[in-house]
Each structure stands twice: as structure tokens, then as C-alpha cells.
N, C-alpha and C positions, 0 to 999 in steps of 0.2 A: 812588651817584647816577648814574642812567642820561646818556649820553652820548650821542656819535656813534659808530654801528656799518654797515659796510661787508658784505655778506652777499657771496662769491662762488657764483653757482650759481642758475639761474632757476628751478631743474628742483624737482620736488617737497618735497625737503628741504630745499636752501636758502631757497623760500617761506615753508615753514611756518617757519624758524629768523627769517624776516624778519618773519612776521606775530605768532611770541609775543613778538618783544623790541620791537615796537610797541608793543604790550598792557602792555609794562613800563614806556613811556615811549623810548625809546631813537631816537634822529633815522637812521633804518637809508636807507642807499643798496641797492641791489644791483644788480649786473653781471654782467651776460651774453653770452659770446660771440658767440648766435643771439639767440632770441626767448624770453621767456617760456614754460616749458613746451617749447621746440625741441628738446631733448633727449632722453633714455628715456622721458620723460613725455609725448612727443607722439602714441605709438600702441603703448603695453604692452598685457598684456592685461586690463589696468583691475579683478582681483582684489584685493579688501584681506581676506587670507585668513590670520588667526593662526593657525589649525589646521595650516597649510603652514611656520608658520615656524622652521625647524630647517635648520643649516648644512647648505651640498652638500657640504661633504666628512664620511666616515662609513663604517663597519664597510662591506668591499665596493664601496665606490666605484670605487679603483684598478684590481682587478680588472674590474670591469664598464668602465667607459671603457676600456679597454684592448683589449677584444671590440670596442668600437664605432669603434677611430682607424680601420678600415680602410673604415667604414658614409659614405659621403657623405650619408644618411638618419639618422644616429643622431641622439637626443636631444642627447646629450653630442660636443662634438669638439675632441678638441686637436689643436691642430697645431703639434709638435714645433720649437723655436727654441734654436738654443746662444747664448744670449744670457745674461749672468751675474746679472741682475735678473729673466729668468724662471725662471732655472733654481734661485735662491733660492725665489722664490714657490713653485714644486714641490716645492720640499723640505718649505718648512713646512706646503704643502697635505697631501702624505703624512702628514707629524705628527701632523696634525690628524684625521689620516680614524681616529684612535685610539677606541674605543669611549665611555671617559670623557671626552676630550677633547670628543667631540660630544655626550653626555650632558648636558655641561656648556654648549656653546654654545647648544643646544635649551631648554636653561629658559631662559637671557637672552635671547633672540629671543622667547620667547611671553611672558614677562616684559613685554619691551618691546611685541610686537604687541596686545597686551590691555588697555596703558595706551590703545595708541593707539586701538581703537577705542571704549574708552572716550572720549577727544579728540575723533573724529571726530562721535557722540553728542552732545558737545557743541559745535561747531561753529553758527554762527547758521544760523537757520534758510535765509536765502535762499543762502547758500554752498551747501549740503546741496543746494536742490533748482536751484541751478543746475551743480551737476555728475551729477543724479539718485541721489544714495547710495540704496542699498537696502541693507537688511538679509534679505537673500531667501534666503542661506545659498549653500552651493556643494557643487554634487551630484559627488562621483567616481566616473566609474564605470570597468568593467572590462572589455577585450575577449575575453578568455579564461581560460577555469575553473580554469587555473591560479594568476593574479593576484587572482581572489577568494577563492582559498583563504588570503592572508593580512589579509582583510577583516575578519575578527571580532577579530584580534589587534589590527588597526588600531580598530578599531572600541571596544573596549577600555581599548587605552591614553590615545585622545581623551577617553573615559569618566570614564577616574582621574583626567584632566586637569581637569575641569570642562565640557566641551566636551557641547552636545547633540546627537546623534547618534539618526541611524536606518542598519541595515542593512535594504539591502533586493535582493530575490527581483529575477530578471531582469522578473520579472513583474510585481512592486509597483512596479520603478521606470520600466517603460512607464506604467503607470498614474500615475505621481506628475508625467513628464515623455513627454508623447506623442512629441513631436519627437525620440525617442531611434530610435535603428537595431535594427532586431532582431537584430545583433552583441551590442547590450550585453548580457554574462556576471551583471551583477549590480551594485552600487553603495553607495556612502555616502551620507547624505546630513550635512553639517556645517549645523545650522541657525542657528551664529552667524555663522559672514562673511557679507562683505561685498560690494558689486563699487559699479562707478562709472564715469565717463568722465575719466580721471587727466588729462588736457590740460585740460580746463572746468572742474575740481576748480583744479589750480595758479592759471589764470587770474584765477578766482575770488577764489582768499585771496588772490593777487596786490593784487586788486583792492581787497579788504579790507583789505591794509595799506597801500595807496595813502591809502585811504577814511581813514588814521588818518597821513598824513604821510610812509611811505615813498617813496622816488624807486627808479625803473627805470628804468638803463641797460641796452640791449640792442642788441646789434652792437657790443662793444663789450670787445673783447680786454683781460687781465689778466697783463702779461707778471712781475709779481712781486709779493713782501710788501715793507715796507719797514719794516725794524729798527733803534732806535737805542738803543743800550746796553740791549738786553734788553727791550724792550719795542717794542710794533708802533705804526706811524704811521701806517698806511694799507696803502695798495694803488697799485703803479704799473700805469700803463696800458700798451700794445702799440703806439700813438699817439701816444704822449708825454703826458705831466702825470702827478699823481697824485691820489685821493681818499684826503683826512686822514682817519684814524678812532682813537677809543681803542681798539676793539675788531675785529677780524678774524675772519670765521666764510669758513674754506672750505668749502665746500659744489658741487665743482665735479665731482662724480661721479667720474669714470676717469682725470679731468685733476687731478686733486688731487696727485700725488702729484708731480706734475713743479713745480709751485709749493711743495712742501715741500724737493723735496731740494737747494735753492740754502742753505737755511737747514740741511744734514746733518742733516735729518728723513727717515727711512727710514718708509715705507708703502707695504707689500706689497699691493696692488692690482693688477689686470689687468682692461684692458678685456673683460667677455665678452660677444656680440656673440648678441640676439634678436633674432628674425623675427616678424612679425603680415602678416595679411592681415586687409582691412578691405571688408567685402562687404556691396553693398546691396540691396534688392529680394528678400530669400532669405522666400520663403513661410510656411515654417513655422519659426522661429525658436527656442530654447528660451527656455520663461520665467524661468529661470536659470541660472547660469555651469555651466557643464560642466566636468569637467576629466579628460582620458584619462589614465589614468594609466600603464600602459603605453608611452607615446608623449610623455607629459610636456607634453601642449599642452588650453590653457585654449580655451574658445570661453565670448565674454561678448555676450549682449545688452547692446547700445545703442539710445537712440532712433532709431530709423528704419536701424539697421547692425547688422552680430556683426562682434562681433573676435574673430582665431582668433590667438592668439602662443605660440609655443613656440621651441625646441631655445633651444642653450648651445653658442656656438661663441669657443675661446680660440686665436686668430689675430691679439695683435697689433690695432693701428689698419687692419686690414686695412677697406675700404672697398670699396660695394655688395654686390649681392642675389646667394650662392650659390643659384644654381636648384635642385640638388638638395635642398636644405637648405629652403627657402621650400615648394615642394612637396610634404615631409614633412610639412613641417604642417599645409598644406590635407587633404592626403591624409586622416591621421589624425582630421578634423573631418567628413571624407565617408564613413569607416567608420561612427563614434560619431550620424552624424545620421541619419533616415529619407527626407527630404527630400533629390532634388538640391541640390547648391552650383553658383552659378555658375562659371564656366570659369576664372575669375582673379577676383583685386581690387585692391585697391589695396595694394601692397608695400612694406615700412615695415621696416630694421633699425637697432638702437640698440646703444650702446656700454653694457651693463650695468658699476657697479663693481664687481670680485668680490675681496673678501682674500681671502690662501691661506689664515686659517680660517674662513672663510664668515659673521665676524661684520665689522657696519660698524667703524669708529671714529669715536668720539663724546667730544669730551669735549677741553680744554687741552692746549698743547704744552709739555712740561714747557721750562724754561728762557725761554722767550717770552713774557712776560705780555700778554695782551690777546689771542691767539691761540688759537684754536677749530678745531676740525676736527669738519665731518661728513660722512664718504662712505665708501662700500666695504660698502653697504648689497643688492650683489648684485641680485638678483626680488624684494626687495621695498620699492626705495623707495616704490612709493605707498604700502603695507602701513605701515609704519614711519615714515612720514614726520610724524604728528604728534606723537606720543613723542620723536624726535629732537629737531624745533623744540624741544618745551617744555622740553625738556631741557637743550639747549642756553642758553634764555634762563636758566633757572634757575642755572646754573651761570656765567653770566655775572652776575647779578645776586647769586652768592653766596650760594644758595639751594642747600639737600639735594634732589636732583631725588628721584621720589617710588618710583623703583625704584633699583636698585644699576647703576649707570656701571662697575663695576671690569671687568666682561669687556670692554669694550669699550675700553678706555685706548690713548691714541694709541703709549704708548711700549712697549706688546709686541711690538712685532716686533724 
């Protein structure tokens, strides 16, 4: 029998997790440090892209970021911490970058992004077109003849996948997308994703499960779980009091983990920290998502804006805009387009969740009844984010969610 459920997290997942246990019945609160959406979800680069969803750790990984610690420009950057909770996560990221090991992570991730956008599909209608979803697919292209020489193997393996696919000639995909630079080498095109404005998207379902009974606190710190003989009571506050619940879904991104380990819950998560630029008045805009691949940066039309968001920088709660790092990504949006960019825009980094093996965790604590975890979902909380919710309700309401949970189980690490 559905109860009172407490969601922590405004940000994409924690919504969707608020808005399917609505749909169950369930009297859901949810709390937020910022604002709804204030999180990762306020200016990603709004790709809901399955074809993309396959762990960052993998054959070649370590080697390659390893070329790039010295790049203030590199896609990828770590920066080196003797700290004994990072230097665990590094260990099992190595692990991980195991050829099977990511073999195995890359089905659960397209597993999940598949159901999801199936979910999104079915979303009401006015959610849909108040975040703008399109299904307009998302073009990768290539800046040099040597990255399109492994095009067709990509091209391929998307193929066996179920996934519809065009390669195409530097020449077909000027023709397919004018707004491209005559740099680009050549390109994919994936004609099943997606793209969207993930901040209007969250709001949105936000609003929908308002529409059905939820409450939104926002501004509004959660300094812990509260457990009594084995089972959760709620949520205390940062302010003092608490909200009762039979049920507890964290869902707090990169902060998740610091509310698990009062309760000796270990989850290997590290904040990883993206960059967007958000530009308005650009003349010739593409009419769908780009993505360099080369340089690992999306550029998404929006109404009346392009968002351009790329690198991956593991620094720690380190806070503001590395210049060189923000500028890479412009950069690489002004090779890939035809069109000048304007001079700047508006500059935007988020605390991505990243486990060290590149999948979220989803799914009960073991020992704590009434306890849920969803995060460590990396680039693709929007991606992900409906699948998780329903997942999560379903499992809360004792229901077989409709793909397999086991890669994903809180207590692997």
C-alpha cells in the first residue's frame, strides 16, 4: 500500500523518481538543496542520446587520459588527489576500464536508455512540448580522416544494436546539415536520439507531480537519513526538524554519497565537473544536435539558444569556470560550425555523478528497508532519467522493474 515517500534530489532523476511514485499513489515530498532543476540539469547539453550510452571507463581509457593530465584543453582531466576515498574510486575505475567489464556495463546502460526513451515517448503530451523533445536524432561528426576511419565499425556495431544509422561523405553531411564547417571529415548520423531543454523537461514533470499531490521543498539542506531499528523514518533537515517518510529515495547526484556513509554505505561516486556555453543570436544554428567527437563536445539547439557542453574534469568539489577548459569547448563548436560564434556566452559548470564503473546505482540498501538510491548516473542523467524513476517506483512498490537492476545494485562496491 503506497505511503509517504520523501525523494532527495530536484535534479532530473530525483523528479522523474518523484513523478512515477506519484502515478502509484504515494504522498512524495522532495528536497532540494537549490532549486528545482538548480543542479546538472540547469544547463547540460540537453542530449537524451542511448546510442552514447556506454561506461567512460574502457579498453584504452587510462592510457589516453594519461596523454591528456598535462592538456588544460583535454576532454578528459584528472587531477591527481592522495585522498583514500579517491584513490579507491581509481582503483576500481582501472578495474573497470576491463574490456568485459565494459562490455557488460554498455548493455545495461542501453538496456536502460531504451526503456527510457521509450518513457519519454510516453510522457503527456504537454510535458513533451513544454521541454520541446524532439526525436530529430544526433549527428556525430568527425574532424579528421583519421577519426572517420573508425566510422563504419561504429557505424556497424550501432547497426547489430538495432540502432538506425546513416554514414555519411564529408559531402552528404554538409548537404544533410548546412551549418556544418568545411573541417567536417565525415559523420554519423543516429536517427533515434533525442535532444530537449533538461532544465524545462525537470520543471515540467516537477510540475506534474505537483499537479498529482507532490510537495517541493527547495532551499532546503538535508543533513541526514533517520533509521530506526533497520528501517528509515525520514529525512532530517540542515535547519533543524525532520520529514517522516516510510520510504527514502536518494537521489542527490555527487552528494549522495556523503548521506550514505553516516549509515557505513560505501558509494564510489566522484563529483565530475562539465562545462556549457549557452549562446544566443548565432545566425545559423544546426537543426540538430551535433556532437565532435574528437573533442567530446555536444552543441544542441534550443529555442531561440545552442548549447555547446563538453570536457570531464575530476577535481574534487572544486568550484568555478577553468578558462582554459570552458574555451575548449567553444573552441571545438567553432571548428565543427560554418558560421561565426559569438565572442562568449553564458557559462555554466555542474557537478556530474561519476562511479568508478561508469554505471549509476539504482536500486535498495541492502539492510535499510525503505531506502533507495538513485545516482552516479555520470552524462547521462537526462539520458536515464526516466527508466530510473520507473524503476525505482516499481521497486518500491514491489514490482519486477521491466529490465534487469543487477548491474546496477547499491552494494557493489
Amino acid at each position: 500500500m503506497a505511503g509517504r515517500a520523501v525523494v532527495v534530489g530536484a535534479g532530473a532523476v530525483g523528479i522523474a523518481a518523484a513523478y512515477y511514485l506519484t502515478l502509484d499513489g504515494w504522498q512524495v515530498t522532495v528536497v532540494d538543496r537549490t532549486d528545482v532543476g538548480g543542479g546538472c540539469s540547469y544547463a547540460n547539453a540537453c542530449l537524451i542520446t542511448a546510442s552514447h550510452a556506454a561506461p567512460l571507463p574502457g579498453p584504452g581509457v587510462v592510457p589516453q587520459v594519461a596523454r591528456w593530465i598535462l592538456r588544460p584543453d583535454s576532454p578528459v582531466y584528472v587531477r591527481p588527489r592522495l585522498e583514500k576515498g579517491f584513490l579507491s574510486w581509481g582503483l576500481r575505475f582501472v578495474r573497470a576500464c576491463r574490456a568485459d567489464a565494459h562490455h557488460r556495463g554498455a548493455r545495461a546502460l542501453q538496456a536502460l536508455a531504451r526503456w527510457s526513451l521509450q518513457l519519454y515517448d510516453a510522457l503527456p503530451e504537454p510535458v513533451r512540448q513544454a521541454f520541446g523533445y524532439r526525436r530529430s536524432g544526433l549527428l556525430n561528426v568527425w574532424l579528421t580522416a583519421e577519426g572517420v576511419r573508425g566510422a563504419a565499425a561504429d557505424a556497424d556495431a550501432l547497426e547489430r544494436d538495432g540502432y538506425r544509422v546513416r554514414l555519411l561523405s564529408s559531402r552528404e553531411a554538409h548537404e544533410l546539415e548546412p551549418a556544418l564547417s568545411p573541417q567536417i571529415a565525415g559523420a554519423l548520423l543516429v536517427e533515434d536520439d533525442a535532444h530537449g531543454d533538461c532544465h524545462a523537461y525537470v520543471r515540467a514533470l516537477a510540475q506534474a507531480a505537483a499537479d498529482r499531490g507532490a510537495r517541493v521543498l527547495t532551499g532546503v539542506a538535508v543533513s541526514g537519513v533517520a533509521v530506526h531499528r533497520g528501517a528509515v523514518q525520514g529525512v532530517t533537515l540542515s535547519a533543524g526538524g525532520t520529514v517522516s517518510a516510510d520510504v527514502v529515495v536518494l537521489a542527490a547526484g555527487a552528494w549522495t554519497p556523503a548521506l550514505l556513509a553516516p549509515l557505513g554505505v560505501r558509494l564510489r561516486v566522484e563529483p565530475a565537473k562539465g562545462y556549457s556555453a549557452t549562446l544566443a543570436g548565432v545566425p545559423r544554428a544546426p537543426s540538430v544536435p551535433v556532437y565532435v567527437m574528437e573533442r567530446r563536445v555536444a552543441i544542441t539547439p534550443l529555442p531561440g539558444r545552442l548549447r555547446i557542453g563538453g570536457t570531464l574534469e575530476l577535481a574534487g568539489f572544486r568550484e568555478g569556470i577553468d578558462g582554459h577548459r570552458y574555451r575548449a569547448v567553444l573552441a571545438a563548436a567553432r571548428r565543427a560550425l560554418a558560421e561565426p560564434l559569438p565572442a562568449d556566452g553564458s557559462a555554466w559548470a555542474g557537478f556530474r555523478p561519476l562511479a568508478a564503473d561508469g554505471l549509476p546505482a539504482i536500486g535498495p540498501v541492502p539492510g535499510i528497508d525503505g531506502l533507495f538510491v538513485a545516482a552516479g548516473h555520470g552524462t547521462l542523467g537526462f539520458t536515464l532519467s526516466p527508466g530510473t524513476g520507473r524503476a525505482v517506483a516499481d521497486l518500491v512498490a514491489g514490482r519486477p522493474p521491466r529490465i534487469s537492476l543487477e548491474p546496477f545494485r547499491v552494494d557493489r562496491f
